[in-house]
N, C-alpha and C positions, 0 to 999 in steps of 0.2 A: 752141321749148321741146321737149327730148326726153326730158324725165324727167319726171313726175309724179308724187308721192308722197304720201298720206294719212297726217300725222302725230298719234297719238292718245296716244302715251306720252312718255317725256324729250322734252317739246319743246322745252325749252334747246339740250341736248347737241345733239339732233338739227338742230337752227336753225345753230346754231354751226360745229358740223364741218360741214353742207355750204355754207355763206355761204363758208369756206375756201377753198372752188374755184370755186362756183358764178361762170356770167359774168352768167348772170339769174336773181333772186329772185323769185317773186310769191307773195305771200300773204295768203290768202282767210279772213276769219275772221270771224263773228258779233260776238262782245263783246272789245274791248279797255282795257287797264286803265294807269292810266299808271306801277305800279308794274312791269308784264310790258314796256311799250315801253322802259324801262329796263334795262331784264335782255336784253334780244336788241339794242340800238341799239349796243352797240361791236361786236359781230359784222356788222350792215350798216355800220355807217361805214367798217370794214377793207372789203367788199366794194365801196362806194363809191366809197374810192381806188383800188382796183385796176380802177375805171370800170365794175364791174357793174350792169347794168341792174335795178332795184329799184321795185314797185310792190307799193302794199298796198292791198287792198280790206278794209273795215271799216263794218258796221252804228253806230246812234250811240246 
């Protein structure tokens, strides 16, 4: 991992453009909702096929 980024604002946009390039995902989040894993899951599924490595850590 060489980037690390604290994201507190547009976190669509922000998810999206860098899922784009990224080769690994990992994201760290307290509460998730299953109308937001809808809103970012075609941005991972694109980084998916392009065989990025993708982990999500989530409280429950």
């Amino acid at each position: 991992m060489t980037k690390l980024q604290l994201v507190t604002e547009n976190l669509l946009e922000t998810i999206t453009k860098l899922a784009e390039k990224a080769e690994e995902i990992y994201i760290l989040t307290s509460f998730v909702m299953q109308s937001g894993v809808k809103r970012i899951l075609p941005a991972l599924q694109l980084a998916a096929l392009r065989g990025a490595e993708i982990k999500i850590c989530t409280g429950d």
